[in-house]
PAZAPA-4460 file (N, C-alpha, C; in steps of 0.05 Angstrom, whole numbers, plus 32768, in hexadecimal, padded with zeros to 4 digits):
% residues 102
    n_x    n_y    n_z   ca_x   ca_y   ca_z    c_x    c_y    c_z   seq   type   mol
   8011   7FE8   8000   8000   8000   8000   8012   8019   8000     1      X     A
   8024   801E   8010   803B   802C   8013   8055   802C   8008     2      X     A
   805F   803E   7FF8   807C   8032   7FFD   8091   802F   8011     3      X     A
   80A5   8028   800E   80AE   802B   8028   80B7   8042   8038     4      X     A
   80BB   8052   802A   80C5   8077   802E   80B2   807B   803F     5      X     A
   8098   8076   8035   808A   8083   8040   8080   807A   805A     6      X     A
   807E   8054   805E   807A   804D   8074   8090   8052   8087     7      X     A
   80A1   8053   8086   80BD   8057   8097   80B8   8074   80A3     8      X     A
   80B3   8089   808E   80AB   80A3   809B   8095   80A4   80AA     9      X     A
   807E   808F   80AE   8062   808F   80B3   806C   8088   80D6    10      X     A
   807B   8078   80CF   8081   8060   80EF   8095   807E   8100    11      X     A
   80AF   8081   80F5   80B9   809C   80F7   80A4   80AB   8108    12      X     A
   8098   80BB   80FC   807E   80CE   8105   8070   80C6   8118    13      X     A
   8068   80B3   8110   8054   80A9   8132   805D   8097   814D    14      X     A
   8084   8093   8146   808F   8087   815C   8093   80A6   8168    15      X     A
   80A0   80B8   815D   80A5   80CB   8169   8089   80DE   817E    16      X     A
   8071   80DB   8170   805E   80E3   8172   8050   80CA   8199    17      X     A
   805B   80BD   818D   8052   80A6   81A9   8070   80AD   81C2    18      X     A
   8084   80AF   81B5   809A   80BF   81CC   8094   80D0   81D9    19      X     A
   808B   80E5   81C7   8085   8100   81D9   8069   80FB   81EF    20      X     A
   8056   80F4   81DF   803F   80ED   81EC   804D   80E2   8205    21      X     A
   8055   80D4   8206   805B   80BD   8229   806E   80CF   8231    22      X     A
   8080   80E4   8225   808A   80FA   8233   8080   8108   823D    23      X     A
   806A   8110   8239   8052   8123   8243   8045   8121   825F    24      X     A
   803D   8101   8258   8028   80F5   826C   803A   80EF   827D    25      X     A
   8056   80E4   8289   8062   80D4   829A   8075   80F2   82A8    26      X     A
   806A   810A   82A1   807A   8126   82B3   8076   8122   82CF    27      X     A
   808D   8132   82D8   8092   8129   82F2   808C   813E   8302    28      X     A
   808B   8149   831D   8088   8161   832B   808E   8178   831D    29      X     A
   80AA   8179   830F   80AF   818E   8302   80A8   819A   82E9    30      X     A
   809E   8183   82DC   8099   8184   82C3   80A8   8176   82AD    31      X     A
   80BA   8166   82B7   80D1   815B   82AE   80C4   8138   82A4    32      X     A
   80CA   813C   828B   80BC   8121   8286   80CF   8103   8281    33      X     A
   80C8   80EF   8283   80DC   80DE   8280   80F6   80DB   8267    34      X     A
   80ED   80E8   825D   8104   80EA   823D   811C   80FD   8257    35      X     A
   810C   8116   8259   8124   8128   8269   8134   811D   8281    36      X     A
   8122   8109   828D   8132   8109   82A8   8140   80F2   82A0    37      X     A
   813E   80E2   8288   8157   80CA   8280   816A   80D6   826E    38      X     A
   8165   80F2   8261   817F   80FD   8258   8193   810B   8267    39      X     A
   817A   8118   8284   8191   8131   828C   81A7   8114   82A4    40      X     A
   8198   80FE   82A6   819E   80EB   82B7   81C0   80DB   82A9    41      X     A
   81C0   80E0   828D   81D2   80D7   827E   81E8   80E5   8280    42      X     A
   81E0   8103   8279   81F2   8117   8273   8204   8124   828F    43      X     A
   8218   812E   8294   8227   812F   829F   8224   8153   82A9    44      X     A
   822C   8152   82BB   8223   8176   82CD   822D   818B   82C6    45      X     A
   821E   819C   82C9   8232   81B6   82BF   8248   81BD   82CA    46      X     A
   824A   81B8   82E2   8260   81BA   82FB   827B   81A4   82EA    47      X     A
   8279   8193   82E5   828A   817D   82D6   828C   818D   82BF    48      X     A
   8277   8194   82B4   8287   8197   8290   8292   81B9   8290    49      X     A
   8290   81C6   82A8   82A9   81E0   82AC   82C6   81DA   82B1    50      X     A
   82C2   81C4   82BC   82E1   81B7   82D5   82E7   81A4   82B2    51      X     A
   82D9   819B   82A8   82E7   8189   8293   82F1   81A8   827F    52      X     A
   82E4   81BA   8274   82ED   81CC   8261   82FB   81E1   8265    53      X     A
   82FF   81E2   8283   8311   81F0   8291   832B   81E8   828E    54      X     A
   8329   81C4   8291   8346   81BD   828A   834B   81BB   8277    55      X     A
   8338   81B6   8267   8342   81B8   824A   834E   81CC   823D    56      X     A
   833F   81E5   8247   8350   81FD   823E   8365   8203   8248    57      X     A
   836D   81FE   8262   838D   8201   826D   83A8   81F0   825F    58      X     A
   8397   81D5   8255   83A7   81C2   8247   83A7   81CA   8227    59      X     A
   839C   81DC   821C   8398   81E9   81FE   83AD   81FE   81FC    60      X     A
   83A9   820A   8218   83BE   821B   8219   83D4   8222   8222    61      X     A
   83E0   8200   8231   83F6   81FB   8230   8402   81EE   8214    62      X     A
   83F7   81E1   820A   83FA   81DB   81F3   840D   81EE   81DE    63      X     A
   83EE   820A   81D8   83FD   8222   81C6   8419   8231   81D0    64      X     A
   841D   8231   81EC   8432   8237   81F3   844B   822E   81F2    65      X     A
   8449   820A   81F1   845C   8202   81E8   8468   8202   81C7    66      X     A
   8445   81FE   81BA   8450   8201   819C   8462   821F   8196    67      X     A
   8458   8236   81A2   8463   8249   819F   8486   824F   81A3    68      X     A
   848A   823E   81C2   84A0   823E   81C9   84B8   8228   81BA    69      X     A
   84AB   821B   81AB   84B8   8208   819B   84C1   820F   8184    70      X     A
   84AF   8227   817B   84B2   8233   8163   84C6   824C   8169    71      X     A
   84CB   824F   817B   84DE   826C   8180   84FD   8257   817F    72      X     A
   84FC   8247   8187   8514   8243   8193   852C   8232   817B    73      X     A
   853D   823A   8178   8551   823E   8164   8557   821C   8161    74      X     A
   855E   820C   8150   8564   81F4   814E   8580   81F0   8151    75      X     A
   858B   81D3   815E   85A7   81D5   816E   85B3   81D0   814A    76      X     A
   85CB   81D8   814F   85DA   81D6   8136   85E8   81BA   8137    77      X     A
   85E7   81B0   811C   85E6   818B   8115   8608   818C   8112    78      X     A
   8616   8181   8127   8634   8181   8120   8635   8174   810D    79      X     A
   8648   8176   80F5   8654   8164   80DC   8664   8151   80E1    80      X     A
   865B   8135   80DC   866F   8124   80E5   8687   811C   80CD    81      X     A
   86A4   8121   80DB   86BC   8116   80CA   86B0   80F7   80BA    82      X     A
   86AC   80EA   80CE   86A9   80CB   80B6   8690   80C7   80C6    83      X     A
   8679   80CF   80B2   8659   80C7   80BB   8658   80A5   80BA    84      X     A
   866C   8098   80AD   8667   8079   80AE   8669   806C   80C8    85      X     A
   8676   807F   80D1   8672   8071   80EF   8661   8062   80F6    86      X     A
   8646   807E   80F7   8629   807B   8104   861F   8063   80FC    87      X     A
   8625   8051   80E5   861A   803F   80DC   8625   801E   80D8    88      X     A
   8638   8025   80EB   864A   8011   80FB   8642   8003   8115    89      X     A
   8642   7FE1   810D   8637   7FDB   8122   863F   7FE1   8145    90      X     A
   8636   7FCF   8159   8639   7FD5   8175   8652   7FCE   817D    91      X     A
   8660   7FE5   818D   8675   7FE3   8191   8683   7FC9   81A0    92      X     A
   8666   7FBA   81B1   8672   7FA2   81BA   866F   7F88   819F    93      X     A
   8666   7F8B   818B   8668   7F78   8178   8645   7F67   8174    94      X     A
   8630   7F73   8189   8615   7F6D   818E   8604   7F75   8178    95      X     A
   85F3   7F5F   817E   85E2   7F6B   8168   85C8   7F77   816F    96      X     A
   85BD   7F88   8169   85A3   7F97   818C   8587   7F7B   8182    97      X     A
   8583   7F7E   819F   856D   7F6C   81A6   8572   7F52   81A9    98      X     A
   858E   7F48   81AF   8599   7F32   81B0   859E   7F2F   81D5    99      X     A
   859E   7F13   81DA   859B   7F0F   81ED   85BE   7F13   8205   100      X     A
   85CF   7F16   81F5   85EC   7F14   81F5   85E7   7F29   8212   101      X     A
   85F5   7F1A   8227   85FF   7F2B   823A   8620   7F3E   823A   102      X     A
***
């Protein structure tokens, strides 16, 4: 009778339409209906999410400080090595790394 677009939007519409409804009817002293008091019951306090973005911003802004201070500061100068083959000479005790050799 339907296609499906349209039954999917039909069901859509009147689940939402039956949510609110039992939101309505199940309010509490305050006016606070069960949808609200299982979200604000989820969600976490305002008192917590100042102390969480509080640190966050102290930690944002240690951050830029360091990038800043990283960027000022002059790079050590790369001594030139006489015979760079060295560096690519094995261990001076004759080991090979990750070997068990005491």
């Amino acid at each position: 009778m339907f296609t499906p677009a349209v039954r999917n939007s039909l069901l859509v519409v009147g689940g939402f339409f039956l949510v609110w409804q039992a939101n309505t009817v199940t309010q509490d002293k305050e006016g606070k209906g069960f949808l609200t008091r299982a979200i604000e019951g989820l969600s976490i306090s305002k008192e917590e999410t100042k102390r969480v973005n509080a640190l966050n911003f102290k930690l944002s802004e240690q951050a830029a400080h360091d990038r800043l201070y990283f960027h000022k500061v002059t790079p050590r100068a790369v001594p030139k090595l006489k015979f760079p083959e060295q560096m690519t000479a094995g261990s001076a005790y004759n080991v090979s790394p990750g070997s068990r050799a005491f």
